[in-house]
C-alpha positions as CSV (number, residue, x, y, z in Angstrom):
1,X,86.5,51.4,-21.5
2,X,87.8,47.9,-20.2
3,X,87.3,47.0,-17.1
4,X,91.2,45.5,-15.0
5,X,90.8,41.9,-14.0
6,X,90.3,42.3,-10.4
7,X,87.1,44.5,-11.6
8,X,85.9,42.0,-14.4
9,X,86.2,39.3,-11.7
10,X,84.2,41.5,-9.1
11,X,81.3,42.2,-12.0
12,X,81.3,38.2,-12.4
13,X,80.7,37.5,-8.5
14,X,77.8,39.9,-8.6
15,X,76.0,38.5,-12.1
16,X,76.7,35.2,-10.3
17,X,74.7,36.1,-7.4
18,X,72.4,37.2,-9.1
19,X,71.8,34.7,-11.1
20,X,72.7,31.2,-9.9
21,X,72.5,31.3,-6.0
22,X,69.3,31.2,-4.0
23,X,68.5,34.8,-2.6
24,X,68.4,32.9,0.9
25,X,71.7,32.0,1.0
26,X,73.6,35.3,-0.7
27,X,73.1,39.0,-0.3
28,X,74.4,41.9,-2.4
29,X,73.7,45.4,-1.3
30,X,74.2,48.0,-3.4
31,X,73.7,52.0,-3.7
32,X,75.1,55.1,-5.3
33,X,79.0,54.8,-5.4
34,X,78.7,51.7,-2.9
35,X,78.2,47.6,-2.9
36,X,78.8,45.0,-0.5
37,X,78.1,41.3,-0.8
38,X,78.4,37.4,0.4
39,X,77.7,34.6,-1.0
40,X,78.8,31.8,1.1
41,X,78.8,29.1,-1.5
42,X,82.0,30.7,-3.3
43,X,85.4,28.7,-2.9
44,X,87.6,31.5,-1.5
45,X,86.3,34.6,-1.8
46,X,82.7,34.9,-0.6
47,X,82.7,38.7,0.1
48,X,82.7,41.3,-2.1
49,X,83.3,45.2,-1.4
50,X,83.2,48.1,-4.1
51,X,83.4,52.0,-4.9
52,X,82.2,53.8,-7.5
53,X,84.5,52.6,-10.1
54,X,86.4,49.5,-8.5
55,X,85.2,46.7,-6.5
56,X,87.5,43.7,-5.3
57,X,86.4,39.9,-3.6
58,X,87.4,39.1,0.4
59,X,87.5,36.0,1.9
60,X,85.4,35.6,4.4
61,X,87.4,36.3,7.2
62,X,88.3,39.4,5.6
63,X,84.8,40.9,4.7
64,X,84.1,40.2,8.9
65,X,87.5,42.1,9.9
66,X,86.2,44.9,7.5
67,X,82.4,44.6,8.8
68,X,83.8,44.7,12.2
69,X,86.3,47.4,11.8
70,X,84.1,49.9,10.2
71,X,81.9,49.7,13.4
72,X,84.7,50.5,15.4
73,X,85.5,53.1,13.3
74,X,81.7,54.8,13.2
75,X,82.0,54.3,16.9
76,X,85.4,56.4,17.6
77,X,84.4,59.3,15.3
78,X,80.7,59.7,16.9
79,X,82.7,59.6,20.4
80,X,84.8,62.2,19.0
81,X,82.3,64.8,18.7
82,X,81.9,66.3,21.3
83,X,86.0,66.7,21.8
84,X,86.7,68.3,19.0
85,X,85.8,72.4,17.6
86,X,83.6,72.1,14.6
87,X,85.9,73.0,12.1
88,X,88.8,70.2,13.3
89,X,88.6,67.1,11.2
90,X,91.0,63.7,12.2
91,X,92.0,60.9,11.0
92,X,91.0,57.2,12.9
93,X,92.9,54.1,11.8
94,X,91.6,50.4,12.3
95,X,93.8,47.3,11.5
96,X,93.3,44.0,11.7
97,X,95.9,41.0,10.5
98,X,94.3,41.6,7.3
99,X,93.5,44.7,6.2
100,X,93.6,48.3,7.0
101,X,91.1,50.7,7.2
102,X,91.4,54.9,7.6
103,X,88.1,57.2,8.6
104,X,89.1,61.1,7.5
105,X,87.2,63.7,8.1
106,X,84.7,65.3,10.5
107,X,83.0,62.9,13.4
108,X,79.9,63.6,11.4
109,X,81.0,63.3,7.7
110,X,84.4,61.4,6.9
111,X,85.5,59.3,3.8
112,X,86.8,55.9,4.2
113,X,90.4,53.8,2.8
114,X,90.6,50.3,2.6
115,X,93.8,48.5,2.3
116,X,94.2,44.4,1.8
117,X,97.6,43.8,3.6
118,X,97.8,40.0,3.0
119,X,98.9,38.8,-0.5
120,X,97.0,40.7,-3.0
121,X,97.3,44.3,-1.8
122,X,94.2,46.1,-3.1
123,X,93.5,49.4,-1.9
124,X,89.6,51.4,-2.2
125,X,87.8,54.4,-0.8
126,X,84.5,55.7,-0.6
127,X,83.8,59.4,0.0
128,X,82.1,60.9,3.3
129,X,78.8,61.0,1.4
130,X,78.8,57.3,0.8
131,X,79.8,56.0,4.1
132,X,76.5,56.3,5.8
133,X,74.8,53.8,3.5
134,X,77.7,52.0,3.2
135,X,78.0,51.5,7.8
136,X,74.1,50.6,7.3
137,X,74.8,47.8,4.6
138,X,77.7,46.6,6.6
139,X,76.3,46.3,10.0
140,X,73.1,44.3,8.2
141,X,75.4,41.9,6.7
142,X,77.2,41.3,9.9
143,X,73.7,39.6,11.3
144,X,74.9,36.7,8.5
């Protein structure tokens, strides 16, 4: 299988993490059908978000609107509840200047779309099961 460019250039900001920045100074996280990463000593695009199958660099204004949003997001569907019946799911949408991000699903189980709205116009998703360990590796990387 070949990878599209936009994932080839994804793979080569994590090798390059791995490999030529001091561990101080970057952080990749990374789970099942998940990552998340900064390294602040890229040119433009010192974030990096992925799913499963497809990953894609932010700048870093973008990777803290996402960070940021995704917070807001957990927030809304946890307040939610206790308004809703237990079989009602709904739908939260966060936007910022830059992107656009979706929670669907339950308050206590919902999947996640991404959307760059600025210039490149990426899109990703993660399912409900994901977005637990994904919030966690989002609100650590916010404390950089």
């Amino acid at each position: 299988m070949v990878n599209p460019p936009s994932l080839n250039n994804a793979l080569a900001l994590l090798r390059h993490a791995r490999t030529t920045v001091p561990a101080s100074e970057r952080l990749v996280k990374e789970g099942t059908g998940w990552r998340i990463g900064w390294d602040p000593n890229r040119p433009l695009y010192q974030g990096l978000v992925g799913g499963q199958d497809w990953a894609f660099e932010l700048t870093a204004p973008e990777l803290d609107d996402f960070c940021r949003l995704l917070h807001q997001l957990a927030e809304t569907m946890g307040q939610m509840q206790d308004e809703l019946m237990d079989e009602e799911c709904l739908c939260c949408e966060a936007e910022s200047d830059r992107l656009w991000l979706e929670a669907e699903g339950f308050p206590h189980s919902y999947g996640l779309r991404l959307i760059l709205t600025q210039q490149r116009n990426t899109e990703g998703s993660w399912p409900a099961a994901i977005v637990p360990e994904l919030l966690r590796a989002a609100q650590s990387l916010r404390a950089f």
